[in-house]
N, CA, C and O atoms as CSV, one atom per row, in Angstrom:
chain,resi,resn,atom,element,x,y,z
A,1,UNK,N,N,139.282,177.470,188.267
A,1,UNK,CA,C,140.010,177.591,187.028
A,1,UNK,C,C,139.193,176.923,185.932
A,1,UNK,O,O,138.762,175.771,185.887
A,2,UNK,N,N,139.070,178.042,184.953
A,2,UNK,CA,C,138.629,176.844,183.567
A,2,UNK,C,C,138.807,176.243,182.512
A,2,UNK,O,O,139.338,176.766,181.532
A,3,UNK,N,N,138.445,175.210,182.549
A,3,UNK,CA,C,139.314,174.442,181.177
A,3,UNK,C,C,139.003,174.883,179.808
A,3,UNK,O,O,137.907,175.254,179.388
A,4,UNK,N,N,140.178,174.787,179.134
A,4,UNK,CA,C,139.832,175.170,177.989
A,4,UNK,C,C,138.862,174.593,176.732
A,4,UNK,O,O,138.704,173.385,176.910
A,5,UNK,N,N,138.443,174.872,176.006
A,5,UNK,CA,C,137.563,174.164,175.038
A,5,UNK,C,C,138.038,172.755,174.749
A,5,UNK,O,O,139.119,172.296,175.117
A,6,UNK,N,N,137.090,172.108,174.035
A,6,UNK,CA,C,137.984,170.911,173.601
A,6,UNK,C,C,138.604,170.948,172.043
A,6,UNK,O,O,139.439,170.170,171.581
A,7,UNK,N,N,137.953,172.082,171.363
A,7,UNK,CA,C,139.203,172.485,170.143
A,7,UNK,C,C,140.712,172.897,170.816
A,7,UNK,O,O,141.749,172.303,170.519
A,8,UNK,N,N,140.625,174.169,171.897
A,8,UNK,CA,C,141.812,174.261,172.367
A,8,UNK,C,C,142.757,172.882,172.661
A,8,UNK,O,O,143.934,172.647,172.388
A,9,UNK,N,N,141.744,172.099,173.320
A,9,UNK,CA,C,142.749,170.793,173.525
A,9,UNK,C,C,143.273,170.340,172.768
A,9,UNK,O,O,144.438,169.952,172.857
A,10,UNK,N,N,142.432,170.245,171.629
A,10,UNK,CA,C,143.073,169.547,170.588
A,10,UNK,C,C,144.103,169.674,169.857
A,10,UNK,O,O,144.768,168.857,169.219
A,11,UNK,N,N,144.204,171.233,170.069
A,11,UNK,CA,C,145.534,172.444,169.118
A,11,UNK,C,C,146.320,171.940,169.894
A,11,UNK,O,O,147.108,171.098,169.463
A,12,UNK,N,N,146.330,172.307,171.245
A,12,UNK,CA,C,147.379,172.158,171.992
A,12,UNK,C,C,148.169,170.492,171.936
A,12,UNK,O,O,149.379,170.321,171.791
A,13,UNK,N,N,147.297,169.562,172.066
A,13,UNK,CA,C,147.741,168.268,171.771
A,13,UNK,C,C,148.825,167.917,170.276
A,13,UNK,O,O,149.931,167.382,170.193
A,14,UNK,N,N,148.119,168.362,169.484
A,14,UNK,CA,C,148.619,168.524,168.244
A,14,UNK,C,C,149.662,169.710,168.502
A,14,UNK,O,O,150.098,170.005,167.390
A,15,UNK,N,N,150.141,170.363,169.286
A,15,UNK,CA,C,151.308,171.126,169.138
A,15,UNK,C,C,152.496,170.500,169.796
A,15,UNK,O,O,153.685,170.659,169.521
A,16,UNK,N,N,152.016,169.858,170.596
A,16,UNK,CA,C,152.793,169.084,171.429
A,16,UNK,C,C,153.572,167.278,170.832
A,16,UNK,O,O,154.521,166.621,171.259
A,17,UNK,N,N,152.286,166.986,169.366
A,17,UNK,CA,C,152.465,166.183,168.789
A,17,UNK,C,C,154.062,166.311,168.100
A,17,UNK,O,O,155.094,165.649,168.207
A,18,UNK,N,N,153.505,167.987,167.061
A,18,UNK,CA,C,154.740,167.972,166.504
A,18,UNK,C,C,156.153,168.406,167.351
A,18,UNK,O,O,157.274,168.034,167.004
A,19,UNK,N,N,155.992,168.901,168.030
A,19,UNK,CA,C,157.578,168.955,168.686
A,19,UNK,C,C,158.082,167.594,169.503
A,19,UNK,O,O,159.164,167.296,170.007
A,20,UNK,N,N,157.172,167.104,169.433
A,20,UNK,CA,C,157.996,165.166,170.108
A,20,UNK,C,C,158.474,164.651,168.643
A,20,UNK,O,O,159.284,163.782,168.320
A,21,UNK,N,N,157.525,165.668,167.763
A,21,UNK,CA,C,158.103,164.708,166.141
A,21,UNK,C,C,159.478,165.002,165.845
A,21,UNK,O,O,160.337,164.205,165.467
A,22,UNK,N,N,159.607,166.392,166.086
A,22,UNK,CA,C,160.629,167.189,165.955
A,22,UNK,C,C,161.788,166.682,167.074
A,22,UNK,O,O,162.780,166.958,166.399
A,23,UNK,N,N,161.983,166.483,167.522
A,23,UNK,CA,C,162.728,166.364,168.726
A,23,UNK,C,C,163.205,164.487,168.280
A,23,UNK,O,O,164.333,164.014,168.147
A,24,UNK,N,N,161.937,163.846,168.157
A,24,UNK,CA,C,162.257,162.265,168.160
A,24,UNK,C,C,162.705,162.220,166.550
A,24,UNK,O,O,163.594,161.368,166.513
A,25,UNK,N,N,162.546,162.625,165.511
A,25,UNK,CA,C,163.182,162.099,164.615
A,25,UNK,C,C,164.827,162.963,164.737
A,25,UNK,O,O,165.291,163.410,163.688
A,26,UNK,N,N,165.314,163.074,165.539
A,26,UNK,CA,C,166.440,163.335,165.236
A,26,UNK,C,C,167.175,162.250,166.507
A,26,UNK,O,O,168.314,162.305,166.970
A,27,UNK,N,N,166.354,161.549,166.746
A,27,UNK,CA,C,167.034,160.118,167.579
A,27,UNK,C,C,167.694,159.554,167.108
A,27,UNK,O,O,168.843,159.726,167.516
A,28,UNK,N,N,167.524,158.496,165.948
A,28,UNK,CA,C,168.187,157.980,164.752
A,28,UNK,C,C,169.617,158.449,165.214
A,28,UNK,O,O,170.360,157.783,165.936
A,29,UNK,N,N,169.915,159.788,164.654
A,29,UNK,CA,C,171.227,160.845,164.194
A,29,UNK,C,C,171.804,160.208,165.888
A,29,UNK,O,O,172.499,159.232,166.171
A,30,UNK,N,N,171.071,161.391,166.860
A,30,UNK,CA,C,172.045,160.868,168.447
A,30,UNK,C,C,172.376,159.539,168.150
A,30,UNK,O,O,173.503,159.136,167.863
A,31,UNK,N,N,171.263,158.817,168.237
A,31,UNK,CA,C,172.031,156.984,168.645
A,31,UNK,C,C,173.343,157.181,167.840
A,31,UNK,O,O,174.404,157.164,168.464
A,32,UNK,N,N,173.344,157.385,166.368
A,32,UNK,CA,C,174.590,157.373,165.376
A,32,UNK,C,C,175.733,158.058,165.972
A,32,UNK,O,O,176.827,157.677,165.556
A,33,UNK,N,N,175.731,158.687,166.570
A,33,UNK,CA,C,176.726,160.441,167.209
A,33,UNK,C,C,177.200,159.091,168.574
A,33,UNK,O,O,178.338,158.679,168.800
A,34,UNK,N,N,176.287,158.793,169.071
A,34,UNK,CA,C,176.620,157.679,170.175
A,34,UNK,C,C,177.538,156.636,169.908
A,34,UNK,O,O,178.756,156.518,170.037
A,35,UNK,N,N,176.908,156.139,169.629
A,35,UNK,CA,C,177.598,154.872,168.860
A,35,UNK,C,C,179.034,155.106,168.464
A,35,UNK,O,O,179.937,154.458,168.993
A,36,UNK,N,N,179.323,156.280,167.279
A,36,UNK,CA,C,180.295,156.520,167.145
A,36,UNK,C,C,181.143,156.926,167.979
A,36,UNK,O,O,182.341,156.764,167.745
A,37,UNK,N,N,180.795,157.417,168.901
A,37,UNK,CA,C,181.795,158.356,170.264
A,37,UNK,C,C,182.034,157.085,170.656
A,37,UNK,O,O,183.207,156.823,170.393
A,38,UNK,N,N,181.240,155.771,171.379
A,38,UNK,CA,C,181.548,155.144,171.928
A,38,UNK,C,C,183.192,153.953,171.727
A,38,UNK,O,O,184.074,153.383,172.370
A,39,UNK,N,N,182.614,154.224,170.196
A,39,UNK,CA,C,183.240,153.246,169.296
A,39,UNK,C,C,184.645,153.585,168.892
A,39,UNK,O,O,185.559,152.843,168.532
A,40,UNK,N,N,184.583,155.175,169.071
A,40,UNK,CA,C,186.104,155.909,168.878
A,40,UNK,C,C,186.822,155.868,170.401
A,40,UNK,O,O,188.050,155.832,170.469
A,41,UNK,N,N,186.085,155.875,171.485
A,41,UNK,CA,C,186.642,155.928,172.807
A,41,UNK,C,C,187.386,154.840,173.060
A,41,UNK,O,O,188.520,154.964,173.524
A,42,UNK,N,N,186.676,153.268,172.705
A,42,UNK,CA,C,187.608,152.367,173.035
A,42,UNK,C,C,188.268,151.879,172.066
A,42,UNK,O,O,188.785,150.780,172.269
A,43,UNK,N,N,188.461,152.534,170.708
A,43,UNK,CA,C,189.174,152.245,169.516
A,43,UNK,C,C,190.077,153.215,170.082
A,43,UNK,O,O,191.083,152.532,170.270
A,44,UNK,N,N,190.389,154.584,170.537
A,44,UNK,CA,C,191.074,155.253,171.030
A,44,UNK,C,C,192.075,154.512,171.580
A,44,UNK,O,O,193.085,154.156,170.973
A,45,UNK,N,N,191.777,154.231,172.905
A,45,UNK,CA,C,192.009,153.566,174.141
A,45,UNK,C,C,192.566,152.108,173.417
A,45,UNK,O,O,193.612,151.746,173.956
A,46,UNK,N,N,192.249,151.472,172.656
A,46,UNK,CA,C,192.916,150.455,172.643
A,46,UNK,C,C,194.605,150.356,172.318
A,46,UNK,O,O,195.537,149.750,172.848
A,47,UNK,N,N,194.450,151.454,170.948
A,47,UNK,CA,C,195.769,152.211,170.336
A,47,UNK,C,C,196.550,152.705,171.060
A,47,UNK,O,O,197.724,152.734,170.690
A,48,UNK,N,N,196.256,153.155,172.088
A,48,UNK,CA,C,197.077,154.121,173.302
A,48,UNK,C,C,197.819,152.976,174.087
A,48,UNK,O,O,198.998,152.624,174.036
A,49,UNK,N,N,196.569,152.421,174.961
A,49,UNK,CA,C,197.387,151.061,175.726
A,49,UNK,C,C,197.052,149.778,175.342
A,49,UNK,O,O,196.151,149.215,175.965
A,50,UNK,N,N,197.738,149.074,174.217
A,50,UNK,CA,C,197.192,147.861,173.490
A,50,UNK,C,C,197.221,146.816,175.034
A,50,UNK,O,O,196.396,145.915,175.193
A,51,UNK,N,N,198.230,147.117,175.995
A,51,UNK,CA,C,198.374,146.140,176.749
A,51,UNK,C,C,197.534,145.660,177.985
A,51,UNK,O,O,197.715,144.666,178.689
A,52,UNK,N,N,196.410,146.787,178.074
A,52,UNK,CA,C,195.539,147.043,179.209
A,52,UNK,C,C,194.611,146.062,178.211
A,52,UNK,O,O,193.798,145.401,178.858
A,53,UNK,N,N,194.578,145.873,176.976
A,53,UNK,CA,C,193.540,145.405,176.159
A,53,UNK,C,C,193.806,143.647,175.735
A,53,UNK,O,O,192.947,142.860,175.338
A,54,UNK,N,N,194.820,143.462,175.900
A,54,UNK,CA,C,194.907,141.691,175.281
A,54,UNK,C,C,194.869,140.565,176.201
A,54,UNK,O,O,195.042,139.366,175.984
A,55,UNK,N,N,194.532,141.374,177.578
A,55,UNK,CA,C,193.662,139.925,177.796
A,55,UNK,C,C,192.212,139.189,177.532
A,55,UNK,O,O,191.744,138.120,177.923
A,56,UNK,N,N,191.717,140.239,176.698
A,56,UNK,CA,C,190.335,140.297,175.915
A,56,UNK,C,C,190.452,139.181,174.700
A,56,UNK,O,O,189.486,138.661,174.142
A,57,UNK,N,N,191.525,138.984,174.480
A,57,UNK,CA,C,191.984,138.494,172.963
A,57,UNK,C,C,191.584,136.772,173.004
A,57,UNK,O,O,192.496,135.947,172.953
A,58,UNK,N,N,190.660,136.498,173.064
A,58,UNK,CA,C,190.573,135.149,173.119
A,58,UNK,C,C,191.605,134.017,172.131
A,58,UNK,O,O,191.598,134.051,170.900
A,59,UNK,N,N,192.410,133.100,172.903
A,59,UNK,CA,C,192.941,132.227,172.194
A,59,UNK,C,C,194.254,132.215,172.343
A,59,UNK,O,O,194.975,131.217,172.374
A,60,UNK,N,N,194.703,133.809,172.475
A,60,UNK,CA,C,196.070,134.139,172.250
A,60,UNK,C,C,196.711,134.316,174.160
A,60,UNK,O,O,195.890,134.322,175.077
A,61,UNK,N,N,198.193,134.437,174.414
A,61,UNK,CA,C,198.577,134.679,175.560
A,61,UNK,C,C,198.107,135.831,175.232
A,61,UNK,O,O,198.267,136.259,174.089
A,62,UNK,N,N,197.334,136.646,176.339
A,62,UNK,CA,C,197.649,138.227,176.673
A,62,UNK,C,C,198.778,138.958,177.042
A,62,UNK,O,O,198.697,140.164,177.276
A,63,UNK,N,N,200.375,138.007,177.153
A,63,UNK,CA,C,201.770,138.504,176.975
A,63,UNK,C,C,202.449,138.475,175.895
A,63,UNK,O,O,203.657,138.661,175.746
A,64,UNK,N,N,201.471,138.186,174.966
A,64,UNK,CA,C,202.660,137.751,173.747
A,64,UNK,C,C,202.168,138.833,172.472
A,64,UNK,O,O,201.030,139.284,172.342
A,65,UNK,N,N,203.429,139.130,171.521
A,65,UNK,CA,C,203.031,139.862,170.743
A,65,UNK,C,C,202.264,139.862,169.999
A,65,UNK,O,O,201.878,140.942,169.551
A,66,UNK,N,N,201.667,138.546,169.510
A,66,UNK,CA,C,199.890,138.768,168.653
A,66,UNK,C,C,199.604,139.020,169.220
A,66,UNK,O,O,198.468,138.887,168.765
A,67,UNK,N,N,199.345,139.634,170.649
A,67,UNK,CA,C,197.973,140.088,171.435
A,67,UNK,C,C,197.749,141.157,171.507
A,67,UNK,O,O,196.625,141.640,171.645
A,68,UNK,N,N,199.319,142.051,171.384
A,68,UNK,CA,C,199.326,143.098,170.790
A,68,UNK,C,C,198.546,143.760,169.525
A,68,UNK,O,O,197.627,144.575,169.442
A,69,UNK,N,N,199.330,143.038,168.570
A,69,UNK,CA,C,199.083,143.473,167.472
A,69,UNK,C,C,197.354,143.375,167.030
A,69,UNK,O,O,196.670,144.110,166.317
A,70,UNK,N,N,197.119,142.494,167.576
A,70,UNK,CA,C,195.347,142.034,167.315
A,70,UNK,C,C,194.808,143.068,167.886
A,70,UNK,O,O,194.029,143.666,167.144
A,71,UNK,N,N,194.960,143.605,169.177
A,71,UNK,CA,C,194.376,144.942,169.719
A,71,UNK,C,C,194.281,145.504,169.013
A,71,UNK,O,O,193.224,145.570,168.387
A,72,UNK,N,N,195.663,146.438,168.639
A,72,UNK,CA,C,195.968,147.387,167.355
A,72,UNK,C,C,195.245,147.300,165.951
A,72,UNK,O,O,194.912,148.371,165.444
A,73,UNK,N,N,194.976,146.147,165.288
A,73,UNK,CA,C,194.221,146.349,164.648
A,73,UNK,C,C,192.680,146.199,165.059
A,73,UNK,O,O,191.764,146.659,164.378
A,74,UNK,N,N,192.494,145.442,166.354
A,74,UNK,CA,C,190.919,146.173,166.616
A,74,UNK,C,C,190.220,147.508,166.699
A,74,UNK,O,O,189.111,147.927,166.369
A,75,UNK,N,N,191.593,148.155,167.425
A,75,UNK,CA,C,191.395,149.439,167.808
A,75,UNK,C,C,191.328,150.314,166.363
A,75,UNK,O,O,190.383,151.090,166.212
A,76,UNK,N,N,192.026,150.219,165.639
A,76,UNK,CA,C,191.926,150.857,164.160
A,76,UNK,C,C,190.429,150.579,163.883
A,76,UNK,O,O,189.575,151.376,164.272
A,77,UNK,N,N,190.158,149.619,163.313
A,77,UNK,CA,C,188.729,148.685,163.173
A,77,UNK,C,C,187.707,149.936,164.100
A,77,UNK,O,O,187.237,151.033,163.799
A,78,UNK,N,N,187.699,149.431,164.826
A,78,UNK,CA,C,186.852,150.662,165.714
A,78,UNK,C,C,186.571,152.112,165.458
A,78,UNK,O,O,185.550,152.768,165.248
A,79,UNK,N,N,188.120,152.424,165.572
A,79,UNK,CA,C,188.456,153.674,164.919
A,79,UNK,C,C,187.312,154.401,163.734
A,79,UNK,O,O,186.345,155.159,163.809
A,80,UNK,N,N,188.301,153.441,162.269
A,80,UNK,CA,C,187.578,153.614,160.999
A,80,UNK,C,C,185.594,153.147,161.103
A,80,UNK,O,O,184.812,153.486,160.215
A,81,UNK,N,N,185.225,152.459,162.187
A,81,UNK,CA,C,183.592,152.307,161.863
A,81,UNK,C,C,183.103,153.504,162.900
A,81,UNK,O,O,181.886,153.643,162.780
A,82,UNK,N,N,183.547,154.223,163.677
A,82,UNK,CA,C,183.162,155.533,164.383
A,82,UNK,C,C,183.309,156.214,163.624
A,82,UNK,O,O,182.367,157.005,163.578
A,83,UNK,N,N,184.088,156.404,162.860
A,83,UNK,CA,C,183.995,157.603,161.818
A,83,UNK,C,C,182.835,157.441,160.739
A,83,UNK,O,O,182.107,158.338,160.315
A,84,UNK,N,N,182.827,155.958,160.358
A,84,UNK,CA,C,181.975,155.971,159.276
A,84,UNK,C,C,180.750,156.493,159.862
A,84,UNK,O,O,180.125,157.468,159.444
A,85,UNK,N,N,180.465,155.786,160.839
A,85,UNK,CA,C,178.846,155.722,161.481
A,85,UNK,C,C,178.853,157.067,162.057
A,85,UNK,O,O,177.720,157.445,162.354
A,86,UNK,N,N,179.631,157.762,162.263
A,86,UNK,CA,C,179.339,159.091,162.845
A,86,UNK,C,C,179.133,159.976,161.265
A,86,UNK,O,O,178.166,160.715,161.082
A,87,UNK,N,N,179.833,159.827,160.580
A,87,UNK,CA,C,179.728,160.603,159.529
A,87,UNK,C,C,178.351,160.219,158.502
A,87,UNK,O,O,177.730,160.990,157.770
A,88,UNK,N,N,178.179,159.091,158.682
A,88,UNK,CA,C,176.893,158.448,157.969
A,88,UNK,C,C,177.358,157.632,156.284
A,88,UNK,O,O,176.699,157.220,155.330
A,89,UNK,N,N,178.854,157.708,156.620
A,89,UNK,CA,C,179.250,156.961,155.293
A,89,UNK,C,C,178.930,155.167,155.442
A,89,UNK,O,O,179.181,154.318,156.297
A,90,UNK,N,N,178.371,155.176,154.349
A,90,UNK,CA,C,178.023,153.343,154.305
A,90,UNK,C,C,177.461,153.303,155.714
A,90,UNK,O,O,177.844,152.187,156.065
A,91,UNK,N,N,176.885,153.741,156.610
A,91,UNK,CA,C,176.152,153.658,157.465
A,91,UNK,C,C,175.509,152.521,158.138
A,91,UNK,O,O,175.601,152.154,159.310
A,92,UNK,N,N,174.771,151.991,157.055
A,92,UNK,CA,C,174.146,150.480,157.484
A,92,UNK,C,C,175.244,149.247,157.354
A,92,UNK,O,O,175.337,148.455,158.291
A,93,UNK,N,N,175.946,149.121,156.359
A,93,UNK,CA,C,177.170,148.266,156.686
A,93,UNK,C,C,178.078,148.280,157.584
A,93,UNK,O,O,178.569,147.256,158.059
A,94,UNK,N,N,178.563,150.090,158.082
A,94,UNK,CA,C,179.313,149.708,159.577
A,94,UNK,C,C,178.443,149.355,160.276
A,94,UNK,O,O,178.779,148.504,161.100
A,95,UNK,N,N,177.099,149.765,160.294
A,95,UNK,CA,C,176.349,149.512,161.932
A,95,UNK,C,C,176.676,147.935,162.073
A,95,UNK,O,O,177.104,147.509,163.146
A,96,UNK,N,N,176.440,146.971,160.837
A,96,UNK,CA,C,176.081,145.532,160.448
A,96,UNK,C,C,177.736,145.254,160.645
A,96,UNK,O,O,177.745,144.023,160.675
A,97,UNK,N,N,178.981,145.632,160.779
A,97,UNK,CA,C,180.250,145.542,161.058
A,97,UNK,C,C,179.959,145.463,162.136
A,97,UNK,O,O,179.701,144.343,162.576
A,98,UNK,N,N,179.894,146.429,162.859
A,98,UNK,CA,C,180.220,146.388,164.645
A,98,UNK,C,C,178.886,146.281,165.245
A,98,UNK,O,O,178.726,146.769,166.364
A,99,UNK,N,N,177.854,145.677,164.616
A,99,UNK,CA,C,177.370,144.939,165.218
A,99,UNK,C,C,177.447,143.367,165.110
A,99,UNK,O,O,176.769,142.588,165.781
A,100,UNK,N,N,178.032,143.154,164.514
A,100,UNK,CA,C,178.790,141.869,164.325
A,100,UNK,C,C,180.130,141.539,164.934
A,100,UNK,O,O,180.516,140.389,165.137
A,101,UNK,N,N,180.955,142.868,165.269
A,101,UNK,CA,C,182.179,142.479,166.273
A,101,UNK,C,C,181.514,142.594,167.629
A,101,UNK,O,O,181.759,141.943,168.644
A,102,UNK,N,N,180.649,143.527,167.446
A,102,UNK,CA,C,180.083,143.604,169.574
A,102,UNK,C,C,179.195,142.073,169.787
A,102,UNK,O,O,178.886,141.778,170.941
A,103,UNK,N,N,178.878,141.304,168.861
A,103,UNK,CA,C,178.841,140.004,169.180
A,103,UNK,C,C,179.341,139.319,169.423
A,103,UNK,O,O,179.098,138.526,170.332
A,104,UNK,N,N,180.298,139.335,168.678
A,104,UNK,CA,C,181.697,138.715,169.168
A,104,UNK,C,C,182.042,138.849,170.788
A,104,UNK,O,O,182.189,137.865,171.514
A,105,UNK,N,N,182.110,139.748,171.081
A,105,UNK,CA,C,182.616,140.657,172.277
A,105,UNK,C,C,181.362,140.419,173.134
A,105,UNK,O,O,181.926,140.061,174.168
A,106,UNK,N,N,180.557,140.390,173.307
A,106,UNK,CA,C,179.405,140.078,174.172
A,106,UNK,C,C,179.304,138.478,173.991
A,106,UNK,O,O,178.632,138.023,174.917
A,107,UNK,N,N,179.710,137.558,173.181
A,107,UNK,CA,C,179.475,136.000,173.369
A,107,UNK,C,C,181.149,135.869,173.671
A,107,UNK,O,O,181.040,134.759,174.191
A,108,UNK,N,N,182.388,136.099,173.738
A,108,UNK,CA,C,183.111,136.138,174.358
A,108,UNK,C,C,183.564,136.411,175.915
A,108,UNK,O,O,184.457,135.877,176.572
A,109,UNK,N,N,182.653,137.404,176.254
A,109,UNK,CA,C,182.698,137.909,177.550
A,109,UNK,C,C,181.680,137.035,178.454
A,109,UNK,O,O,182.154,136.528,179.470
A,110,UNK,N,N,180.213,136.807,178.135
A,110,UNK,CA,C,179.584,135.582,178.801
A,110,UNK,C,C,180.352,134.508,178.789
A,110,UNK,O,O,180.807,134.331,179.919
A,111,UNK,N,N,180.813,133.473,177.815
A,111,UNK,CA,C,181.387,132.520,178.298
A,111,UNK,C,C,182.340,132.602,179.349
A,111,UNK,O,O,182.447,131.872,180.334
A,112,UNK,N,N,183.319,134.020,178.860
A,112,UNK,CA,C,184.476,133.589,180.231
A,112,UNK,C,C,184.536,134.190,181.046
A,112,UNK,O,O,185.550,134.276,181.738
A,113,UNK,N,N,183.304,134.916,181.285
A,113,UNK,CA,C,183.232,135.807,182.646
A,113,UNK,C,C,181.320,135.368,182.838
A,113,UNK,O,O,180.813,135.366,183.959
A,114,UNK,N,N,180.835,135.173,182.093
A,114,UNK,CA,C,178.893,134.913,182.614
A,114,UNK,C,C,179.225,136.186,182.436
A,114,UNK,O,O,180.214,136.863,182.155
A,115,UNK,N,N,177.695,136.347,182.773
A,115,UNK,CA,C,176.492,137.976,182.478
A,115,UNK,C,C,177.546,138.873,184.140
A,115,UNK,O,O,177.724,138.673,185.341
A,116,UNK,N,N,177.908,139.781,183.138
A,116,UNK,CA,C,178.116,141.194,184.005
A,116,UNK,C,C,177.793,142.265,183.765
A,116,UNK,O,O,176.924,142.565,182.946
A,117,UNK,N,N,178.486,143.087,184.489
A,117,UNK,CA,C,177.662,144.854,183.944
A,117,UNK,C,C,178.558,145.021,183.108
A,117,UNK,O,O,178.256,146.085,182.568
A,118,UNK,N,N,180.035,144.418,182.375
A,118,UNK,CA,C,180.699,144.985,181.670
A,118,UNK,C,C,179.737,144.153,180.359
A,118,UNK,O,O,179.458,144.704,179.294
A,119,UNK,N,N,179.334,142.746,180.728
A,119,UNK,CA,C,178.791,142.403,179.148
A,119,UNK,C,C,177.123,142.890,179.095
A,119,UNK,O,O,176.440,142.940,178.072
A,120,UNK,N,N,176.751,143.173,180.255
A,120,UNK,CA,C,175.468,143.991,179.774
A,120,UNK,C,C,175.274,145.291,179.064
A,120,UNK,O,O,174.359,145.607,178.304
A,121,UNK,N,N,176.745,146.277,179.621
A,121,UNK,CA,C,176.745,146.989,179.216
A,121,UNK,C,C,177.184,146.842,177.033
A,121,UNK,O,O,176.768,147.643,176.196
A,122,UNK,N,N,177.748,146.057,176.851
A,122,UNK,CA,C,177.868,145.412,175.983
A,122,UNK,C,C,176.961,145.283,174.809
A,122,UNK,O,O,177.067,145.810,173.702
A,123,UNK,N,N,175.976,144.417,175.306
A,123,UNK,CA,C,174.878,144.264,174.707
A,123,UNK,C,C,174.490,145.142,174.926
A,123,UNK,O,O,173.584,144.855,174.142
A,124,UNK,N,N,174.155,146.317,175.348
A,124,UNK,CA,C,173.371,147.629,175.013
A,124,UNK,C,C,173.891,148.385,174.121
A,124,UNK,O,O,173.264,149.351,173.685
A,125,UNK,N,N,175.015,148.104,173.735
A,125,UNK,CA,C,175.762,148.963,172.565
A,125,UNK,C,C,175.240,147.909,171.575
A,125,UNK,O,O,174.471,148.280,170.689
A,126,UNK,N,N,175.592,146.669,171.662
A,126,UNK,CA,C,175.242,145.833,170.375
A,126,UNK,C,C,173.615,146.412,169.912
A,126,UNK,O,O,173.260,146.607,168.749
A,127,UNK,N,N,172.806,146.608,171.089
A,127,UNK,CA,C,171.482,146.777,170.356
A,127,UNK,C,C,171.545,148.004,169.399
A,127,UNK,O,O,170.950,148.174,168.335
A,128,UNK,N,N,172.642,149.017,170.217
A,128,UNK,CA,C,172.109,149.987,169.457
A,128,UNK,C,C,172.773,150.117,167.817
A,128,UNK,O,O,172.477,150.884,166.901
A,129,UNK,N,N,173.622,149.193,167.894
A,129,UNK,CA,C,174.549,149.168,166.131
A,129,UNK,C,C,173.065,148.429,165.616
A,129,UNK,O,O,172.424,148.785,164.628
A,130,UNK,N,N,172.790,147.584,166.325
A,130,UNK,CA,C,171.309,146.503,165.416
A,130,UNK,C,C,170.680,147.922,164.807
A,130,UNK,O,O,170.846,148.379,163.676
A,131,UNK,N,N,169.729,148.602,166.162
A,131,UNK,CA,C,169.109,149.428,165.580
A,131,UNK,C,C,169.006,150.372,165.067
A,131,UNK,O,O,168.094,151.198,165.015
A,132,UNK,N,N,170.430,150.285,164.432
A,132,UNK,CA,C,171.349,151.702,162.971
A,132,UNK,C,C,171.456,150.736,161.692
A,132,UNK,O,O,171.573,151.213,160.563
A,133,UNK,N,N,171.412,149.379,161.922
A,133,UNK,CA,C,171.963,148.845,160.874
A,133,UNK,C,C,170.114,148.499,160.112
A,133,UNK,O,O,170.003,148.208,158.921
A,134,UNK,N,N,169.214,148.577,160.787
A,134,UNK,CA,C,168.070,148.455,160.420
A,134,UNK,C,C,167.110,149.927,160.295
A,134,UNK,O,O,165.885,149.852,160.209
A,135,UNK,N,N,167.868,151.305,160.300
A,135,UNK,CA,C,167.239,152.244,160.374
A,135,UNK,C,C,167.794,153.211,158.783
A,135,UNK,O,O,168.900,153.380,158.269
A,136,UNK,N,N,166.710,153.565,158.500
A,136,UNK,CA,C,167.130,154.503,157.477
A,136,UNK,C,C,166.490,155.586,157.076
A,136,UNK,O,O,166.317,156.082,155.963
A,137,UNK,N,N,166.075,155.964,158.439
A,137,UNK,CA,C,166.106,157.861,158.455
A,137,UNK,C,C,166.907,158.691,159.586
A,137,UNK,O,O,166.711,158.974,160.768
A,138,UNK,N,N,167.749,158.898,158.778
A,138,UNK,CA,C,168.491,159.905,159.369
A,138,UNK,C,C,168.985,161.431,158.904
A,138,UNK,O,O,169.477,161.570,157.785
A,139,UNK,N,N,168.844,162.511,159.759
A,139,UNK,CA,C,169.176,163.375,159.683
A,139,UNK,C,C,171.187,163.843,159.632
A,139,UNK,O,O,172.089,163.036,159.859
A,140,UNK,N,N,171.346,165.156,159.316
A,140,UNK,CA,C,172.811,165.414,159.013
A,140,UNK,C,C,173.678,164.240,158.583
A,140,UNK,O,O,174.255,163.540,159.415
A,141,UNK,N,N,173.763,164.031,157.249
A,141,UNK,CA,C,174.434,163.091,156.871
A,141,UNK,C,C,175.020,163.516,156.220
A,141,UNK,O,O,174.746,164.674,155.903
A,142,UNK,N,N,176.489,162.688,155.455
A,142,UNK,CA,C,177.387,163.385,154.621
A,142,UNK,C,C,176.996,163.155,153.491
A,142,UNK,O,O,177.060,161.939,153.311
A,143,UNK,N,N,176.500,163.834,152.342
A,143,UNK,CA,C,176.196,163.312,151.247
A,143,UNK,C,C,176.863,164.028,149.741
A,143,UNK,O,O,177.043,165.245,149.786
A,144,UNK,N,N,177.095,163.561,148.902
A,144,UNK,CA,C,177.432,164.496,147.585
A,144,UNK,C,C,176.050,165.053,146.500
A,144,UNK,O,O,176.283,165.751,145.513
């Protein structure tokens, strides 16, 4: 078999360049689409069963009605920054929101449980609000 020239290589390299370009700048957007799904799932879920959720509530009984209600408005909270960050409204301030509550929530969960797969998994969401709240190219956004 024979190889092709080394101009051919080069085309070909360079064709291959731009479709990783093509393909990777629309990463940004997924992580955002992510993030937000994630962020609406357990903002969902919190609203539905506040009570599966307040033993999370540091400080408070997880039987008593602030523990409720604190869910409920986390879960809203959640809610409204999945939408933003999915939609791309104020974008870098929700990411810098919930990446500032998933801190919360990841230095809450080490202290009273240490490193698990629920707070590792954790911190892998926190990274990825970091690296929305520090990114600013993105594709499909809502704009006027």
């Amino acid at each position: 078999m024979s190889r092709g020239t080394r101009a051919e290589d080069v085309a070909g390299r360079g064709r291959l360049a731009e479709r990783t370009a093509a393909i990777t700048g629309w990463a940004p957007t997924m992580a955002r689409v992510l993030l937000g799904l994630t962020l609406a799932w357990f903002g969902y879920h919190e609203l539905v069963t506040p009570q599966l959720w307040t033993g999370y509530v540091p400080g408070v009984s997880a039987t008593s009605d602030l523990a409720i209600v604190l869910v409920l408005a986390h879960g809203w909270l959640l809610l409204v920054l999945a939408v933003a960050i999915t939609a791309a409204i104020g974008l870098r301030l929700a990411a810098a929101v919930s990446a500032l509550l998933l801190l919360q929530i990841v230095l809450e969960l080490a202290i009273t449980g240490g490193l698990s797969d629920l707070t590792l998994r954790d911190v892998g969401v926190l990274g990825l609000a970091l690296c929305l709240t520090a990114d600013t190219r993105q594709r499909a956004v809502l704009s006027n």
